[in-house]
C-alpha positions in Angstrom: -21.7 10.8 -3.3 -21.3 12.5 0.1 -19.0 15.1 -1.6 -21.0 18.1 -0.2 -21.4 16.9 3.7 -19.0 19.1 6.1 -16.2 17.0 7.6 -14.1 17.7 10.6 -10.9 15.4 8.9 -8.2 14.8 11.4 -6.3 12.0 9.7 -5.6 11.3 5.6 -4.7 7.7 4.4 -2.6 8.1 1.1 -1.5 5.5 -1.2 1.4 6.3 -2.7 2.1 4.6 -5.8 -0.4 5.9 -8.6 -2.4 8.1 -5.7 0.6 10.7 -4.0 3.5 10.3 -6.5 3.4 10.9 -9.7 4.1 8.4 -12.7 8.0 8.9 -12.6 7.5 8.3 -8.4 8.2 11.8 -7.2 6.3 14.2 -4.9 5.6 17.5 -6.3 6.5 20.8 -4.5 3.1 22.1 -4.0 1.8 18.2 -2.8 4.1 18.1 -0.1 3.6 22.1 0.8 -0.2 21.0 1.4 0.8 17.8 3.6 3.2 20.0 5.6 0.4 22.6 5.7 -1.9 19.9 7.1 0.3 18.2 9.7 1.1 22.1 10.9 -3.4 22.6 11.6 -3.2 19.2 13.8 -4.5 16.9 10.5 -2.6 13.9 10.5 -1.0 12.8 7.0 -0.9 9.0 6.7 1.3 7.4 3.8 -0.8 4.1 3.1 1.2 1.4 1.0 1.9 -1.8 -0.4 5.6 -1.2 0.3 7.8 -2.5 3.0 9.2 -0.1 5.4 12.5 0.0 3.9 10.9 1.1 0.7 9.8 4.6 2.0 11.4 7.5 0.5 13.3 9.3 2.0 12.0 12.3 1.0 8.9 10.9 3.0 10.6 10.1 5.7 11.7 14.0 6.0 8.3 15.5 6.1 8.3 17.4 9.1 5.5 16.0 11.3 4.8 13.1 9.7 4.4 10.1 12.2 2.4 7.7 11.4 2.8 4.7 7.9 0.4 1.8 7.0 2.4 -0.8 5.4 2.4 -3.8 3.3 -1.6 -3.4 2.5 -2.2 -3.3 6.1 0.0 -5.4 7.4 2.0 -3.0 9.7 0.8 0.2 11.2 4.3 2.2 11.8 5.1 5.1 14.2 8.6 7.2 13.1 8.7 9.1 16.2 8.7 6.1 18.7 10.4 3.6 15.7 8.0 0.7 16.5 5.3 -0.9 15.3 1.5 0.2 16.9 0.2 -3.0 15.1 0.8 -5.8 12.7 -1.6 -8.5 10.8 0.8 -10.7 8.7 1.0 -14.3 7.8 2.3 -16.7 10.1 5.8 -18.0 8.7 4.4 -21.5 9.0 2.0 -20.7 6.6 3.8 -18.7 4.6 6.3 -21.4 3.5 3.3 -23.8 2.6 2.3 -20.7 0.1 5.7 -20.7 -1.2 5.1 -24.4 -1.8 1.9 -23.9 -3.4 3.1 -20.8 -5.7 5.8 -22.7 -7.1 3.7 -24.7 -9.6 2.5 -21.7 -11.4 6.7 -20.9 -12.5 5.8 -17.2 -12.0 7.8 -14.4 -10.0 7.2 -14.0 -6.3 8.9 -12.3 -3.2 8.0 -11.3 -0.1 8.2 -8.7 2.4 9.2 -9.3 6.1 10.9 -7.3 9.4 10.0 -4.4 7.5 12.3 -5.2 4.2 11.8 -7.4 0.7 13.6 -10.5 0.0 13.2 -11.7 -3.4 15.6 -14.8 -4.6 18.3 -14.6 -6.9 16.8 -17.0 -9.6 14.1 -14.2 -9.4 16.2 -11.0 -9.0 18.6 -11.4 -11.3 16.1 -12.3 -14.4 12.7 -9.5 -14.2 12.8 -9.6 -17.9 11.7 -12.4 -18.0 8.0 -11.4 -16.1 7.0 -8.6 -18.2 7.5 -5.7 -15.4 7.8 -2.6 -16.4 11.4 -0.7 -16.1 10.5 1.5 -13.0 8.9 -1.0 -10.8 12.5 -3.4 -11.9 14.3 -0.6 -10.5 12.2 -0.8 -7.6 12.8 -4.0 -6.8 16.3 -3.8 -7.1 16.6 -0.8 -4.7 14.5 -2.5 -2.0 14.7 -6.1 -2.1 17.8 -8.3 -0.1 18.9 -11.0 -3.1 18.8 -14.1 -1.1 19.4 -18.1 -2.4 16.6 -19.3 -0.9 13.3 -18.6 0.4 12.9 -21.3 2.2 15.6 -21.3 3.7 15.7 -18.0 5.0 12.1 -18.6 6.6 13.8 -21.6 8.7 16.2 -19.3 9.7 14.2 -16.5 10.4 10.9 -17.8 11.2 9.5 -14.6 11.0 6.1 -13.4 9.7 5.5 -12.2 6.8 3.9 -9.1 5.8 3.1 -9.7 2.0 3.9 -11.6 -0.9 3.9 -10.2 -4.5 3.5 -11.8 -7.8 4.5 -10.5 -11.5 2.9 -12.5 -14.2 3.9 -12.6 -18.1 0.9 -13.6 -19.0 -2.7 -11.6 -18.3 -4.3 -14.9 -18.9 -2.1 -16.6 -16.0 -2.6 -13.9 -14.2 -6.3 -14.5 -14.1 -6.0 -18.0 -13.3 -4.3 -17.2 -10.3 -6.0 -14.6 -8.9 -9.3 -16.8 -9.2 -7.2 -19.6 -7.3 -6.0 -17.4 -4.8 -9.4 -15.9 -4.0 -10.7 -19.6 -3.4 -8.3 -20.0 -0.2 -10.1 -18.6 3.1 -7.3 -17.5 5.2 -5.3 -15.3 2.3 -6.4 -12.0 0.9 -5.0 -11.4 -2.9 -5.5 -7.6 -4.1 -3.5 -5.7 -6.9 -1.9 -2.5 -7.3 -0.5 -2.7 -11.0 -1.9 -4.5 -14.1 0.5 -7.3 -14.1 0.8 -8.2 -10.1 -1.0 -10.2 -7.6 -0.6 -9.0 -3.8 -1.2 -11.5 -1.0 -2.3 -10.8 2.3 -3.6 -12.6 5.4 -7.4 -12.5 5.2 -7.9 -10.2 7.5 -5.3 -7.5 6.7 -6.3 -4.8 4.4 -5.4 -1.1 4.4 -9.1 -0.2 5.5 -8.6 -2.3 8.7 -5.2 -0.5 9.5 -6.7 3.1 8.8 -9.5 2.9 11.1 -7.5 1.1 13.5 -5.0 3.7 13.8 -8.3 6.0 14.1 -9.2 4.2 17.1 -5.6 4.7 18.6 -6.1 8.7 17.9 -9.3 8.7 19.0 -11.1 9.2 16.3 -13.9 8.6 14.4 -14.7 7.2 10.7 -16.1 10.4 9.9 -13.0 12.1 10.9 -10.5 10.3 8.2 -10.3 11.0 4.8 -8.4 8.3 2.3 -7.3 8.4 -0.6 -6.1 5.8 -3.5 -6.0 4.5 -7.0 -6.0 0.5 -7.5 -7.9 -2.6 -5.9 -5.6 -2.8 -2.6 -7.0 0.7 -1.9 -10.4 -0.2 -2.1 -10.7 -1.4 1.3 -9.3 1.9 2.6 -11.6 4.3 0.5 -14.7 2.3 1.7 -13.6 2.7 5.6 -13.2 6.0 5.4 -15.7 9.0 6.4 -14.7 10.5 3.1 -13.2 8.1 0.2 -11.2 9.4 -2.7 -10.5 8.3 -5.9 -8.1 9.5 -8.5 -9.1 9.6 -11.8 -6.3 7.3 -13.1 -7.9 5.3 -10.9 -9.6 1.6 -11.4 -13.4 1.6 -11.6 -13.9 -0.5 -8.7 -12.2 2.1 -6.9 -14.3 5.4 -8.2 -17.4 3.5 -8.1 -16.8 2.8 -4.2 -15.6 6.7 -3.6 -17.8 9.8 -2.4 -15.2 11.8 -4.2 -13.0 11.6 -7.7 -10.7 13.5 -7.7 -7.6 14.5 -10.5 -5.2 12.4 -11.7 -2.1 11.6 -9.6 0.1 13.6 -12.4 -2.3 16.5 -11.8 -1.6 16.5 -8.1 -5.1 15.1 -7.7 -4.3 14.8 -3.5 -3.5 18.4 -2.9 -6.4 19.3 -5.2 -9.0 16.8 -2.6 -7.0 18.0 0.2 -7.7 21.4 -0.5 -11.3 21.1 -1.5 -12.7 19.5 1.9 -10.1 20.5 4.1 -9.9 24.0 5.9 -5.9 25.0 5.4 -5.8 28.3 6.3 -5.8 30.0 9.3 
């Protein structure tokens, strides 16, 4: 643990989903009191998530300061101000629709995220009860994915590439299987963020890789940024950083890889680690 080192942190990575909101998906008063308070001393606030960019909140969106969003696991580093993209690390659509090809024999859910939304097909969209997801993250997907008729089609249209892909499994043991067969193809990078999903990435996206390299943008160095996250995709992120933080709803890969754990996401755990190494007062 490197909890008791001095830092000089200039930029916070935040996952938001189990790590910044709370279990029913809000922001607290106080959490976003400290981020404002942060982004007012010069200490950039970074929301770091497995959503597209369409699935911000808005109440996100409208933090005053707030620049700067790592998307998709990595996949897109976003700038509000300028409304483009700094830098992207997706799958080529070429490749993409031989993955499509090659998820189809497992008869699970997938979907996809591209040009900053979700698209998720209708056999898929209009039957989540049948993949065991849990009522807010069907509500999810309903608010923030296009219903289209096919996939494939779309991609032919489209050709564009794509950000992520996300899996919901019935079945823990399925789920297992293929996550193992996943992990055995070099060029694809599968992570979770829930108990029942599969996320799948280009190998060399990650939120980690995005965090420092909006550092390097800033000017910054490792030492300087501060992250802070829950589940596996977060990993990546938490060992990049100067200072990694865990929540304690956390997953143990992620609290055995941080310098820091700090308290649960429902106990405002990020304005509690925010507070504790950062100077917020003038």
């Amino acid at each position: 643990m490197k909890a008791h080192k001095k830092y000089d942190i200039r930029l916070i990575g935040l996952d938001l989903d189990g790590t910044l909101l709370t279990t029913d998906k809000t922001l607290t008063s106080h959490s976003r009191e400290v981020l404002e308070s942060c982004l007012a001393r010069g200490i950039e606030i970074l929301p770091a998530t497995g959503r597209a960019k369409s699935a911000i909140p808005d109440y996100l969106r409208e933090i005053k300061g707030l620049r700067y969003m790592i998307l998709s696991n990595g996949a897109s580093v976003y700038d509000l101000v300028e409304d483009q993209e700094l830098y992207s690390n997706c799958i080529p659509w070429q490749r993409a629709m031989e993955l499509f090809d090659y998820l189809e024999q497992f008869g699970t859910y997938y979907d996809f995220y591209a040009l900053g939304g979700g698209f998720s097909e209708s056999r898929f969209y209009d039957n989540t009860d049948r993949y065991n997801i849990e009522p807010r993250i069907k509500e999810l997907i309903k608010h923030t994915r296009t219903r289209i008729e096919s996939t494939k089609a779309w991609m032919e249209e489209h050709k564009a590439p794509v950000e992520k892909v996300n899996m919901f499994f019935f079945s823990q043991e399925k789920r297992t299987e293929v996550y193992a067969k996943l992990r055995a193809i070099p060029d694809l990078a599968p992570t979770n963020s829930l108990s029942n999903n599969i996320e799948i990435n280009y190998h060399t996206c990650n939120k980690g890789e995005a965090l420092l390299g909006l550092g390097r943008i800033l000017g910054l160095s490792p030492d300087q940024i501060m992250a802070c996250g829950d589940g596996n995709n977060d990993l990546s992120m938490i060992k990049a950083a100067g200072l990694g933080v865990a929540m304690e709803n956390g997953e143990d890969c992620v609290k055995e890889a941080a310098d820091f754990i700090t308290k649960t996401n429902d106990q405002e755990g990020v304005a509690y680690a925010i507070e504790h190494f950062c100077s917020l007062t003038s």
